[in-house]
C-alpha positions in Angstrom: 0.0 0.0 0.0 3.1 2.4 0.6 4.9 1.8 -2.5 1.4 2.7 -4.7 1.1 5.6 -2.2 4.7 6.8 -2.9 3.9 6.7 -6.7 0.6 8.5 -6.7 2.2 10.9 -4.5 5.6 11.4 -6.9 3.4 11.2 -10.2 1.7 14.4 -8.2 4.6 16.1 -7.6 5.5 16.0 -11.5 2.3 16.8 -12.8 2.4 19.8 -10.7 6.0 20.9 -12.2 4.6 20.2 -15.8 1.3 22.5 -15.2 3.9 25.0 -13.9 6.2 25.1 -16.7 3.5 25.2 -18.9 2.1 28.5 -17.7 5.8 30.0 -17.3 5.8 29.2 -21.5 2.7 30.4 -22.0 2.9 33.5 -19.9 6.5 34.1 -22.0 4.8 33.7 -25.3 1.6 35.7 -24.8 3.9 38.5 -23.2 6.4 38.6 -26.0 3.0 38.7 -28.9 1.4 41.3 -27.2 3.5 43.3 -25.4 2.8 46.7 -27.5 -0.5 46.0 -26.1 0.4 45.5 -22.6 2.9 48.5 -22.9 0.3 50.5 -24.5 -2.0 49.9 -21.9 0.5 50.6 -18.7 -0.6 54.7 -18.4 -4.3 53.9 -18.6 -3.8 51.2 -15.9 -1.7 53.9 -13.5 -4.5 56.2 -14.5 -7.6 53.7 -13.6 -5.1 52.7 -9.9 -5.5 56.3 -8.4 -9.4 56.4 -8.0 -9.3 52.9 -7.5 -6.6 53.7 -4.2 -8.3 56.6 -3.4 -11.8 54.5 -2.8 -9.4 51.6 -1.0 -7.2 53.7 0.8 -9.7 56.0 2.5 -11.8 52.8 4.1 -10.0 53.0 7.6 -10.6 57.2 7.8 -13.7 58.0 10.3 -15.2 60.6 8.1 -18.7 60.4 10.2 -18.9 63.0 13.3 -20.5 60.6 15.7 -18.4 57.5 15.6 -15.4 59.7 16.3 -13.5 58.9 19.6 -12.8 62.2 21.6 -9.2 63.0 21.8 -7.4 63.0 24.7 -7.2 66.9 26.1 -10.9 66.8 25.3 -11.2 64.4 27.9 -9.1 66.4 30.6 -11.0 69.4 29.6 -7.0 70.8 28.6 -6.3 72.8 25.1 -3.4 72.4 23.9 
């Protein structure tokens, strides 16, 4: 039961290699066909990422007034 185990488990191993050498191949072929498209395409990208960063980026700022936390010379009653 070991020995079929061990070979189930090696055949694994190299089908897993083959499926990743394939993509590297492919990957390096559709790059090298296309790549005055994907050049091309680089400013509109950079272009679409700052709204796109701008709606991601500003998820953690409290803009609402009542679920801000009162800061801490507020609480002594001290200005600065």
């Amino acid at each position: 039961m070991t020995e079929q185990h061990d070979q189930h488990e090696q055949h694994g191993k190299r089908s897993h290699w083959v499926f990743i050498g394939f993509v590297l191949v492919a990957g390096f072929l559709l790059f090298t066909e296309h790549r005055a498209h994907v050049l091309g395409a680089l400013p509109y990208l950079l272009l679409l990422a700052c709204p796109l960063m701008h709606l991601f980026m500003h998820h953690g700022h409290r803009h609402g007034g009542a679920s801000r936390r009162p800061h801490r010379h507020d609480q002594d009653g001290e200005q600065p």
